[in-house]
PDB file with one MODEL, atoms N, CA, C and O in Angstrom:
MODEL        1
ATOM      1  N   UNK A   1     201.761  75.482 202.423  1.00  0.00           N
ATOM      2  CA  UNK A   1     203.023  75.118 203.006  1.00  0.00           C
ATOM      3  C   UNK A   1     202.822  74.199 204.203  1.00  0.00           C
ATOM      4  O   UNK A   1     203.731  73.400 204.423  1.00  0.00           O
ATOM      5  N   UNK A   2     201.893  74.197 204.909  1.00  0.00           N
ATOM      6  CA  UNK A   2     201.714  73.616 206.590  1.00  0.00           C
ATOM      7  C   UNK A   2     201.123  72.045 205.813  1.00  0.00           C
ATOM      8  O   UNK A   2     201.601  70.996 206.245  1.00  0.00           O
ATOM      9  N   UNK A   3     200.060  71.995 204.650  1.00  0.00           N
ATOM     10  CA  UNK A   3     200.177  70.642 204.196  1.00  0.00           C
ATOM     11  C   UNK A   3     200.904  69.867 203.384  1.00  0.00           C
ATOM     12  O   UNK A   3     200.718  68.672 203.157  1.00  0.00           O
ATOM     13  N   UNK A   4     201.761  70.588 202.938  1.00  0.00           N
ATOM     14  CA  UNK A   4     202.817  69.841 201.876  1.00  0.00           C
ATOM     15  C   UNK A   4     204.541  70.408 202.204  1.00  0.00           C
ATOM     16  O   UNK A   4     205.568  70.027 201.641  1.00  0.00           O
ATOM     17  N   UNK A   5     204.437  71.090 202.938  1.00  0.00           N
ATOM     18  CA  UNK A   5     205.797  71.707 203.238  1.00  0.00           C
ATOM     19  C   UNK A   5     206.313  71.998 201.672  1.00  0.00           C
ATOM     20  O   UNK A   5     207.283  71.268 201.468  1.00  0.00           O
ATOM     21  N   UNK A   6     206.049  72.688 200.674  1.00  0.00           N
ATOM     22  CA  UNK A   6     206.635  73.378 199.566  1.00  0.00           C
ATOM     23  C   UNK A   6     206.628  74.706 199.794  1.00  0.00           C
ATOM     24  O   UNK A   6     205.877  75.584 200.219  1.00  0.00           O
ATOM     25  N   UNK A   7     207.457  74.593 199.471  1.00  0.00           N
ATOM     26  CA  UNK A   7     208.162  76.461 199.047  1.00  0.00           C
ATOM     27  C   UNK A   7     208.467  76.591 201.147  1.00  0.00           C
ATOM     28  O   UNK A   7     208.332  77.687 201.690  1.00  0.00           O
ATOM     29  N   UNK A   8     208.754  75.647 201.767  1.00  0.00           N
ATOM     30  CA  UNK A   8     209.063  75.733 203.670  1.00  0.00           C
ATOM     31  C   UNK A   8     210.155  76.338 203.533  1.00  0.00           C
ATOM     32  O   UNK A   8     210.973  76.011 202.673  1.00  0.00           O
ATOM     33  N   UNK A   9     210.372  77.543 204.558  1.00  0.00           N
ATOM     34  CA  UNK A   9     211.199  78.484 204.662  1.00  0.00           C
ATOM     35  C   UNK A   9     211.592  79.527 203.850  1.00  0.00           C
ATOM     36  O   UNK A   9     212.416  80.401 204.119  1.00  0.00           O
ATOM     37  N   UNK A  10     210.682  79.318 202.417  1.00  0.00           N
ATOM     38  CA  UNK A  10     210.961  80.448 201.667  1.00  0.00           C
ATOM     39  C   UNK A  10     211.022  82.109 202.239  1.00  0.00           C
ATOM     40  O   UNK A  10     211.946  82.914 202.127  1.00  0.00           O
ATOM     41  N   UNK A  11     209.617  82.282 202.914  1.00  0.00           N
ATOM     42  CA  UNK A  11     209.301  83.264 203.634  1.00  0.00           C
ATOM     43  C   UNK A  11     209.493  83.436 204.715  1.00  0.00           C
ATOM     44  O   UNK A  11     209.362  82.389 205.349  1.00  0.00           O
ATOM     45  N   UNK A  12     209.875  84.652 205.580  1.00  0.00           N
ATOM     46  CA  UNK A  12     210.184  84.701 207.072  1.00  0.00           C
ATOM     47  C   UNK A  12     208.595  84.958 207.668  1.00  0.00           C
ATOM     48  O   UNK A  12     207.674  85.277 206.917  1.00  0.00           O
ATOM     49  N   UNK A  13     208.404  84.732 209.380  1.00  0.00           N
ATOM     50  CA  UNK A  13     207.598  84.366 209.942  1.00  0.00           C
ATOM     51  C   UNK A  13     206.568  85.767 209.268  1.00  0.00           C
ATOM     52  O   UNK A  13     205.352  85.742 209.079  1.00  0.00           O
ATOM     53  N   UNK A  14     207.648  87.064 208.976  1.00  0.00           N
ATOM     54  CA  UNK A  14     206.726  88.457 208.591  1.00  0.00           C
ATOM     55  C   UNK A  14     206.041  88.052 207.695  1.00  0.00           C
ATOM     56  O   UNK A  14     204.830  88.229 207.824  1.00  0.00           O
ATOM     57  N   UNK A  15     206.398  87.556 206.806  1.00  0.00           N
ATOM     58  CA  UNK A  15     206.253  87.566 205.329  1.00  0.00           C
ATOM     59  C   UNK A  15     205.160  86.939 205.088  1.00  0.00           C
ATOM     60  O   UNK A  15     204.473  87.408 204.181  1.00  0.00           O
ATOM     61  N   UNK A  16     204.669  85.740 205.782  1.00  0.00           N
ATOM     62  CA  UNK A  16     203.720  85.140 205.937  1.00  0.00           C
ATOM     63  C   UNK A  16     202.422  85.624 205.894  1.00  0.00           C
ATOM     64  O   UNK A  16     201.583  85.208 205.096  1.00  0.00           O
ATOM     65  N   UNK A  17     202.183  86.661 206.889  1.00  0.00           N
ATOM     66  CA  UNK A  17     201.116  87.055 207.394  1.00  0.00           C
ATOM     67  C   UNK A  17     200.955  88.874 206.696  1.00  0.00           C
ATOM     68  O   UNK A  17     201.521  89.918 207.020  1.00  0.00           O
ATOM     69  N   UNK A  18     199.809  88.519 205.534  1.00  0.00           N
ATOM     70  CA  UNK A  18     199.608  89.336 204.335  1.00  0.00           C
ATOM     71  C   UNK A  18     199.796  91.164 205.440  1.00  0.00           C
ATOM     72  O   UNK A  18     200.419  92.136 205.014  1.00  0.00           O
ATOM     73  N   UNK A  19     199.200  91.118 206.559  1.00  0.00           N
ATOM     74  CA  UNK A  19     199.136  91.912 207.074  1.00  0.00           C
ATOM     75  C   UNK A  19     200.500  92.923 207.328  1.00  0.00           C
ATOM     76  O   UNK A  19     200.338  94.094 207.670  1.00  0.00           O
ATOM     77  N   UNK A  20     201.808  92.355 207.129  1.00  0.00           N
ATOM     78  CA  UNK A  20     203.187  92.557 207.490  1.00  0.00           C
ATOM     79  C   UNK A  20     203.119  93.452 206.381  1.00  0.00           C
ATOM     80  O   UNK A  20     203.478  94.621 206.525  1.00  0.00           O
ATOM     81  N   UNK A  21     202.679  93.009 205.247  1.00  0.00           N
ATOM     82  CA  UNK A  21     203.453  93.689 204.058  1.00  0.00           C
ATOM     83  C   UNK A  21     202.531  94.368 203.112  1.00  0.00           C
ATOM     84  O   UNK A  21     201.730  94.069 202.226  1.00  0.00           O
ATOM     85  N   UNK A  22     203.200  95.835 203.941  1.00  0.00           N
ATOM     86  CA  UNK A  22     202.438  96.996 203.551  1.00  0.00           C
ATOM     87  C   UNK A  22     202.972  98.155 202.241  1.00  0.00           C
ATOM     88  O   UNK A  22     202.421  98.820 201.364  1.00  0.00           O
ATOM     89  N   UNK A  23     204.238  97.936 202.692  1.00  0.00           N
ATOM     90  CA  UNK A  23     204.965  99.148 201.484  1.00  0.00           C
ATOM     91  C   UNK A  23     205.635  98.167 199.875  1.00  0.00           C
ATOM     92  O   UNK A  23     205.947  96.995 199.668  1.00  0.00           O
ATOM     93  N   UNK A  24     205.611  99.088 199.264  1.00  0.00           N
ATOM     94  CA  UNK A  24     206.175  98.760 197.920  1.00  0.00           C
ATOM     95  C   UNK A  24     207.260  97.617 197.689  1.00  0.00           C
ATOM     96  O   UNK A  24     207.225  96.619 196.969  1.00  0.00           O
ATOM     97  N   UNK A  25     208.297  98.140 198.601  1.00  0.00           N
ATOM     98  CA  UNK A  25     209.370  97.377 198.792  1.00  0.00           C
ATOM     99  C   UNK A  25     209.143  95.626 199.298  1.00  0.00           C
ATOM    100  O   UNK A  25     209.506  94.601 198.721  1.00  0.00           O
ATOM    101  N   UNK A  26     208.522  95.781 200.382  1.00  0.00           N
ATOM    102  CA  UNK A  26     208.183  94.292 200.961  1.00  0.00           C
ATOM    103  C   UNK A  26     207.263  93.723 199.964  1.00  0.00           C
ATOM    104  O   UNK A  26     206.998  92.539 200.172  1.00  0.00           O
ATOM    105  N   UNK A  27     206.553  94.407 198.649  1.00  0.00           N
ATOM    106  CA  UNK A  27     205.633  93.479 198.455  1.00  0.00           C
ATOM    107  C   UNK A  27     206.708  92.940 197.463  1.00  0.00           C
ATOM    108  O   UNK A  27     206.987  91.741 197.489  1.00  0.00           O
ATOM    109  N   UNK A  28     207.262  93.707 196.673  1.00  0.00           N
ATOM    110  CA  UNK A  28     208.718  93.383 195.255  1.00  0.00           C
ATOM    111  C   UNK A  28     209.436  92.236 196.251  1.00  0.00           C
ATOM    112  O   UNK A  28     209.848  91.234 195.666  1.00  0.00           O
ATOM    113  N   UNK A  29     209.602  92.294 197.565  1.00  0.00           N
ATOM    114  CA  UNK A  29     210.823  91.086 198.081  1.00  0.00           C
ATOM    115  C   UNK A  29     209.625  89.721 197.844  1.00  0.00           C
ATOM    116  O   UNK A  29     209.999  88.783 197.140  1.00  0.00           O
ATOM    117  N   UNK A  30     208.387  89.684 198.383  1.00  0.00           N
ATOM    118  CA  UNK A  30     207.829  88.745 198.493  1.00  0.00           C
ATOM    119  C   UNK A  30     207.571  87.893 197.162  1.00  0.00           C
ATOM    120  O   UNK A  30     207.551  86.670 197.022  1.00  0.00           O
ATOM    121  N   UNK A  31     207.377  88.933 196.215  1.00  0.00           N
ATOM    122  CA  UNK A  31     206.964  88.631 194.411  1.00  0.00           C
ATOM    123  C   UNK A  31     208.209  87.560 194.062  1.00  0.00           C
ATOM    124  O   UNK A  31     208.235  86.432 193.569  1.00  0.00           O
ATOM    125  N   UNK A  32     209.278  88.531 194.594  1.00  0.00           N
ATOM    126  CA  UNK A  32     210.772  88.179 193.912  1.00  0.00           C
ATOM    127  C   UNK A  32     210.616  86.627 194.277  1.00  0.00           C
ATOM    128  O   UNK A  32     210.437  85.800 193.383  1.00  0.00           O
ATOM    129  N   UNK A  33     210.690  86.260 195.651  1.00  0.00           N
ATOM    130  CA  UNK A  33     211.193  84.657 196.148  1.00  0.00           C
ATOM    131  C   UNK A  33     210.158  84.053 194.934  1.00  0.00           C
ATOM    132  O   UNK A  33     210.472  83.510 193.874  1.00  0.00           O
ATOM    133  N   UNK A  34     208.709  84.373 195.526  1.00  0.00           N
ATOM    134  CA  UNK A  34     208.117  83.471 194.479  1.00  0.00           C
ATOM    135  C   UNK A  34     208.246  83.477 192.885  1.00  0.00           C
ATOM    136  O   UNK A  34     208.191  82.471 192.179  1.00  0.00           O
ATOM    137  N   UNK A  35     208.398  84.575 192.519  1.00  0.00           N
ATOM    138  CA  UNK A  35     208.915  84.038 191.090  1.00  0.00           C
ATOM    139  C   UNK A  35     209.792  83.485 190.876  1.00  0.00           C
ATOM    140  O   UNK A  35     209.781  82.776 189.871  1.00  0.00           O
ATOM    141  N   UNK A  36     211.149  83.544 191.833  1.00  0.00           N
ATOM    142  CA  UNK A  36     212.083  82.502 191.688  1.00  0.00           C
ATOM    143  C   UNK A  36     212.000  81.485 192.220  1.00  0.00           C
ATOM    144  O   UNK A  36     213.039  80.840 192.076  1.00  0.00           O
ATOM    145  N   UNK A  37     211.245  80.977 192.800  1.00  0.00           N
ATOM    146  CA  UNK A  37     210.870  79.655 192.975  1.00  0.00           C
ATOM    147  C   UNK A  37     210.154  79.189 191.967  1.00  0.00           C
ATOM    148  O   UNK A  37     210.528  78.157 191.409  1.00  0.00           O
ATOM    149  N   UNK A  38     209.104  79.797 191.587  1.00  0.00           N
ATOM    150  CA  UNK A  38     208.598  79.035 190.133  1.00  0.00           C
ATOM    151  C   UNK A  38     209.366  78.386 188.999  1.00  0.00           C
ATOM    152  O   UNK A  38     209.317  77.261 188.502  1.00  0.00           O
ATOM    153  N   UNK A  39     210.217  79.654 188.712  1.00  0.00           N
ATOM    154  CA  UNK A  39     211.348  79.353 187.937  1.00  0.00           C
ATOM    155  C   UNK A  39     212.207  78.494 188.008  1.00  0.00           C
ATOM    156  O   UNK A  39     212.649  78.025 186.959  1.00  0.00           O
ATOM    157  N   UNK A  40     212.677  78.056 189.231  1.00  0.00           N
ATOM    158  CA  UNK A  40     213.611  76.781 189.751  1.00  0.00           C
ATOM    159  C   UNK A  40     213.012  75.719 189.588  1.00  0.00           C
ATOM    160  O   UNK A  40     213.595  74.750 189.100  1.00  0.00           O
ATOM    161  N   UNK A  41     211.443  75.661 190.040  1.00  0.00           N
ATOM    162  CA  UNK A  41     210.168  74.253 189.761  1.00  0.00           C
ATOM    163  C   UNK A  41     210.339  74.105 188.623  1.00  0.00           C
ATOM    164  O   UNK A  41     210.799  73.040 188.210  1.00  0.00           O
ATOM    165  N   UNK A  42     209.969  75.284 187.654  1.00  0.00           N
ATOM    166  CA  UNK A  42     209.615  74.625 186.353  1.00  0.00           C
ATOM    167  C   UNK A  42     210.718  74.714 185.360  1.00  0.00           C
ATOM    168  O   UNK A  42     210.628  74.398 184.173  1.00  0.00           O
ATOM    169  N   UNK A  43     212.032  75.290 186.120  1.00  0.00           N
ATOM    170  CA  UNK A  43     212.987  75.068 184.924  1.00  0.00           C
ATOM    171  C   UNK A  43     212.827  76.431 183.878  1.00  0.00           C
ATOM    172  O   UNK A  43     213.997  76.514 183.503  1.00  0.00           O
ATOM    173  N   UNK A  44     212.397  77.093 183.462  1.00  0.00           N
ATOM    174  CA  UNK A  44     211.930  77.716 182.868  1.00  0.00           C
ATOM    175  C   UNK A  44     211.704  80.316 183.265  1.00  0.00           C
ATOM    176  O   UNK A  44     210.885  80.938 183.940  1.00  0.00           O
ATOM    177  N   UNK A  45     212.396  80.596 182.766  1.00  0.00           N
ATOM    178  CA  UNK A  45     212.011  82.175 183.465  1.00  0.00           C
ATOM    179  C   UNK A  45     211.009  82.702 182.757  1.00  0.00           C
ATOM    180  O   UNK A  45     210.574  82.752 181.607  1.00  0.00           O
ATOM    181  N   UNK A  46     210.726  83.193 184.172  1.00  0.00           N
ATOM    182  CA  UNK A  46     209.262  83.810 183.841  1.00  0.00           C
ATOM    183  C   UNK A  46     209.295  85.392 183.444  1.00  0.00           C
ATOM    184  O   UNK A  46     210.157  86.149 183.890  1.00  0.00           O
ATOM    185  N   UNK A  47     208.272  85.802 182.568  1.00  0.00           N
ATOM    186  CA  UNK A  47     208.263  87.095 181.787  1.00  0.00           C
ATOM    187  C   UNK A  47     207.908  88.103 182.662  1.00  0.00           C
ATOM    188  O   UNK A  47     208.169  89.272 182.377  1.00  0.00           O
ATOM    189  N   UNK A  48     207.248  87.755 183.868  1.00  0.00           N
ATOM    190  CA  UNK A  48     206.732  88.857 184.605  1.00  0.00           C
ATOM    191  C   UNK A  48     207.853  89.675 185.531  1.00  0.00           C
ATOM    192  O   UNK A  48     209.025  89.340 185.357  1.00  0.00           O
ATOM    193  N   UNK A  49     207.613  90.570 186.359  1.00  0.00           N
ATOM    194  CA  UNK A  49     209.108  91.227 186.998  1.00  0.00           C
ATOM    195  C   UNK A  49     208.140  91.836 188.235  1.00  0.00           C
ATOM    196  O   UNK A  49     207.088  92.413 187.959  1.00  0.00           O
ATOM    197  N   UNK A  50     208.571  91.664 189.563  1.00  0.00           N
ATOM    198  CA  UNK A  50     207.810  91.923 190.407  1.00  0.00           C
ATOM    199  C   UNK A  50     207.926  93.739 190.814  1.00  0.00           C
ATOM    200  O   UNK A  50     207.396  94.349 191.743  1.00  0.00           O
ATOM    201  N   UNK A  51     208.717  94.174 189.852  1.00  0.00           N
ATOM    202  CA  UNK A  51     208.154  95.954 190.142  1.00  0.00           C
ATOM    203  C   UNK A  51     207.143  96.424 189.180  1.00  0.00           C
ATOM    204  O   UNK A  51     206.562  97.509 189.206  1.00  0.00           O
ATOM    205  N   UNK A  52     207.011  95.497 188.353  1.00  0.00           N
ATOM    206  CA  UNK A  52     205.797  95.723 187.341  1.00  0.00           C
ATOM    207  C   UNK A  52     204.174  95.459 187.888  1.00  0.00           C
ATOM    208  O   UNK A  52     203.268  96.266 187.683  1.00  0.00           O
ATOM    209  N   UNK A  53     204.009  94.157 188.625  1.00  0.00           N
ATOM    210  CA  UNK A  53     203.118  93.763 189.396  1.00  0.00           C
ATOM    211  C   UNK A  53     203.047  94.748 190.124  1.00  0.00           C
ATOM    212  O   UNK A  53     202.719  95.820 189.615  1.00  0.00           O
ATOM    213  N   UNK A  54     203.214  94.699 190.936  1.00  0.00           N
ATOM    214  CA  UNK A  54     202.956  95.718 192.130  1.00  0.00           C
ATOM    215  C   UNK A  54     202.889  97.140 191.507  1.00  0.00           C
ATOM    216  O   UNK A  54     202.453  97.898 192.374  1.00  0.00           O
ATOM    217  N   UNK A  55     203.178  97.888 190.210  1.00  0.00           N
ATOM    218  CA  UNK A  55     203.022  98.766 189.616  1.00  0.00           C
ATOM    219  C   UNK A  55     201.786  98.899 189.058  1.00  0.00           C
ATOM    220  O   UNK A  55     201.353 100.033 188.860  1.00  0.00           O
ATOM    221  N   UNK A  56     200.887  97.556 188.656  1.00  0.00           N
ATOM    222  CA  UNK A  56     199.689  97.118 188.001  1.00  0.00           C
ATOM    223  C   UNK A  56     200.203  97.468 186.505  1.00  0.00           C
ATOM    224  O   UNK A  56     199.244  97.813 185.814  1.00  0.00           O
ATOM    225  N   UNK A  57     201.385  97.482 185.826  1.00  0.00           N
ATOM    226  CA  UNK A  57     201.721  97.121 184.613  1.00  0.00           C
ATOM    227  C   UNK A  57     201.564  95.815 184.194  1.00  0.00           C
ATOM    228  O   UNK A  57     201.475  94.899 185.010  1.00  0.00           O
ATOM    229  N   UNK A  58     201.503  95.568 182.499  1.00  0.00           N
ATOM    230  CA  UNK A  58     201.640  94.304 182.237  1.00  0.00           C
ATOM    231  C   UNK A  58     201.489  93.335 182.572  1.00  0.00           C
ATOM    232  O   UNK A  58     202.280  92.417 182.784  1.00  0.00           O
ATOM    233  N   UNK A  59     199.703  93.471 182.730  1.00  0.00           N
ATOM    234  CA  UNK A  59     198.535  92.400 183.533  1.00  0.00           C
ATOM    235  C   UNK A  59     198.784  91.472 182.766  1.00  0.00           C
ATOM    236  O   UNK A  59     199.140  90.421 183.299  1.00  0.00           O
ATOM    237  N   UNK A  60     198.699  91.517 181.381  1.00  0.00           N
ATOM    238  CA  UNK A  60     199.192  89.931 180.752  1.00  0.00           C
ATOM    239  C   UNK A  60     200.012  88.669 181.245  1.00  0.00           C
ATOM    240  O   UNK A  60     199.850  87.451 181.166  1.00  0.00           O
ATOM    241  N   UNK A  61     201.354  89.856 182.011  1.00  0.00           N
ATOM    242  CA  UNK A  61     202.337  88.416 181.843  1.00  0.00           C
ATOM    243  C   UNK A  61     201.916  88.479 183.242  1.00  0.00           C
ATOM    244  O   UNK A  61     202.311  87.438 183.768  1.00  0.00           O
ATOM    245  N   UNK A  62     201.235  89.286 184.187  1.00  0.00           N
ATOM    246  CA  UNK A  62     201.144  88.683 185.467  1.00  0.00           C
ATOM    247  C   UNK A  62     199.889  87.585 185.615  1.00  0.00           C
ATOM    248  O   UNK A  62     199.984  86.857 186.604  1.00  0.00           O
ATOM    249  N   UNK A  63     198.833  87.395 184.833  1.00  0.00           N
ATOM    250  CA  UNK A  63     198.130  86.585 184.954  1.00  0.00           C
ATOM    251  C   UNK A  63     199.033  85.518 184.100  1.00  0.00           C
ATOM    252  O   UNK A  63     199.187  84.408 184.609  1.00  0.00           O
ATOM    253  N   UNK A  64     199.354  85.661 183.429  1.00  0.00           N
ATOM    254  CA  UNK A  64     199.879  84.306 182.683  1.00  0.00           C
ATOM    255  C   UNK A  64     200.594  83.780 184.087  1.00  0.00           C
ATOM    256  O   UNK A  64     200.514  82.634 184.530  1.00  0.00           O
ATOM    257  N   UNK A  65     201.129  84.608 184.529  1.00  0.00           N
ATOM    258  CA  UNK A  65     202.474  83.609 185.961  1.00  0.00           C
ATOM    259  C   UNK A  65     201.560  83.239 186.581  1.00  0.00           C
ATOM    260  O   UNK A  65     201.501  82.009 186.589  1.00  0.00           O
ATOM    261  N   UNK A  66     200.840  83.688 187.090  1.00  0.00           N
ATOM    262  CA  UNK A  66     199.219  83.264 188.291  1.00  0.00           C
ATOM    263  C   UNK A  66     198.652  82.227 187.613  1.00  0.00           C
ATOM    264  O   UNK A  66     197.629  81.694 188.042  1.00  0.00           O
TER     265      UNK A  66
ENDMDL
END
């Protein structure tokens, strides 16, 4: 983000700093923006669901999004 300014302001100053986000909840808000930002880039929705990730379900579609 600091060299290309993409995805600028997606995240708040917390959100940033991996250290903020400790519980379940904050990690599903952080998943969420970015998968919907992907989705807006590429036009396209993605198969993965960020309570699944953070669940360690359905490693498939989370490496496919990665």
């Amino acid at each position: 983000m600091e060299k290309t300014g993409f995805a600028n302001g997606l995240y708040d100053d917390a959100e940033l700093d991996a250290k903020n986000i400790n519980d379940k909840d904050q990690k599903i808000t952080v998943l969420a923006k970015m998968i919907a930002l992907v989705e807006m880039v590429l036009q396209e929705k993605q198969e993965c669901k960020p309570t699944k990730i953070v669940a360690g379900l359905e490693p498939e579609k989370t490496n496919e999004f990665l």
